[in-house]
Steps between C-alpha positions, in 0.01 A plus 500: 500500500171291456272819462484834386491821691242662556453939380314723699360818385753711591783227313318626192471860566864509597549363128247734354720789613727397208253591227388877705898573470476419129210698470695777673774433272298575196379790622805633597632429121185639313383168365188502557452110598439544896118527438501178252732319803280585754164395312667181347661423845157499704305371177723168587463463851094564468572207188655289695310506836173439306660239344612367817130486617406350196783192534399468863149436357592258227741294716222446754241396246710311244249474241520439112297767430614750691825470374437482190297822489853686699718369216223609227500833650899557497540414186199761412663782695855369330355552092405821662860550522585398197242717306637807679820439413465490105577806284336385228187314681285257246148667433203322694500197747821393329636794735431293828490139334792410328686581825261358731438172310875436425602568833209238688563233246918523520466573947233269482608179358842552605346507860307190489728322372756623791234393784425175351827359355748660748382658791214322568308596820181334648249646399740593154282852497615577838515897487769501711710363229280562176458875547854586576580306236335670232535843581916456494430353167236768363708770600799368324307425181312834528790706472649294181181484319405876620888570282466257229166689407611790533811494286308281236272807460725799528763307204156422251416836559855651444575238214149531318659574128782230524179229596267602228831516247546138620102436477476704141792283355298136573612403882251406722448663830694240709817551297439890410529547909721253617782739614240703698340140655865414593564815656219530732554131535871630643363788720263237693716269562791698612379606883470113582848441346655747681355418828595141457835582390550744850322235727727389770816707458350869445174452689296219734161467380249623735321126536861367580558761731170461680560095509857557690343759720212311609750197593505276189818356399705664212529235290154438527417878459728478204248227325235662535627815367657341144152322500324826502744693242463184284111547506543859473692485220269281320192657543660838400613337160189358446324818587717690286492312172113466523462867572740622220378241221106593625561876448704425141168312403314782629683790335460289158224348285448191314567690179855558618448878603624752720229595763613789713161609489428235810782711708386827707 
């Protein structure tokens, strides 16, 4: 097959049936989910047929700018995310920014370098390539840096007397919460390792999946897929540590204390 085939509207309202009979489901059980189904459900496919607009758009024009600004705003919208995940969010504009910056430096550089080493289109900020791109990488490091946060906070908060025994008998901060770094180091990293370690025998990636469907060779959907988990994985460690080691500098001084005061 040398193209894909085409959906109509009633293709994906045959499909959306699925989700109603969940819905029904959960109402049927007492779970109370069929109103958060429905909402989340049409929240996506309003999402995704803006976004569809948009892309239209940005293809067409193919312009720097433009592009730029898209990217800047998904990674806004994605330490969004990551602030409303936290349990224990940091106090301030270190609430939004420590996600935020980590995230568009890690996606960011890990992205360039991916459209000008290896992929390289003409122009190399070709939306078609650069914004798809980026958001399979931001979502990735999102949801690693959105846990590595996260679990750094909850442990300081749970551990605080073991730290300040550690701080009280002459350890600096660094080495007074090293187990706690190392653990929210962990819970980052480990939703990239596991998908990497069940790509290609438990599931087929969804960029793989839409290569092969649209006609392009396996093998050759197959590079481009370890390219992007390769990427993926790097920008989500990268993320990670800078995230976890930022909010250990942030929940500390320069006199070596304890500052849960900066947590909500």
């Amino acid at each position: 097959m040398n193209g894909y085939v085409a959906l109509s509207n009633w293709d994906l309202a045959a499909a959306a049936v699925l989700l109603i009979l969940n819905a029904a489901l959960s109402l049927w059980l007492q779970l109370g989910l069929a109103r958060q189904l429905l909402i989340a459900g049409l929240r996506m496919t309003i999402q995704l047929l803006l976004v569809g607009l948009v892309l239209k758009f940005l293809f067409a024009v193919v312009s720097p700018w433009l592009t730029g600004a898209a990217m800047l705003f998904m990674a806004a919208v994605a330490g969004y995310e990551v602030m409303a995940r936290q349990t224990h969010g940091l106090r301030g504009l270190w609430r939004y920014g420590l996600g935020f910056s980590t995230m568009m430096a890690a996606a960011g550089m890990v992205t360039l370098a991916a459209l000008t080493v290896q992929i390289q289109p003409d122009p190399w900020y070709d939306p078609r390539y650069a914004i798809p791109l980026f958001g399979m990488i931001l979502g990735n490091a999102m949801t690693g840096i959105a846990l590595g946060l996260n679990t750094l906070t909850e442990t300081v908060t749970r551990e605080k007397i073991a730290i300040e025994a550690q701080l009280l008998l002459g350890a600096d901060r660094w080495h007074a919460m090293r187990p706690f770094t190392r653990k929210a180091l962990t819970s980052g990293f480990m939703p990239i390792i596991n998908a990497m370690a069940a790509t290609g025998i438990v599931s087929l990636p969804g960029m793989m999946t839409g290569q092969i469907l649209a006609g392009v060779e396996p093998t050759q959907a197959v590079r481009y897929q370890l390219l992007i988990m390769f990427l993926i994985g790097g920008a989500t460690g990268l993320g990670v540590l800078l995230a976890v080691l930022g909010g250990v500098w942030r929940l500390s001084d320069d006199r070596h204390r304890l500052r849960l005061d900066r947590l909500l």
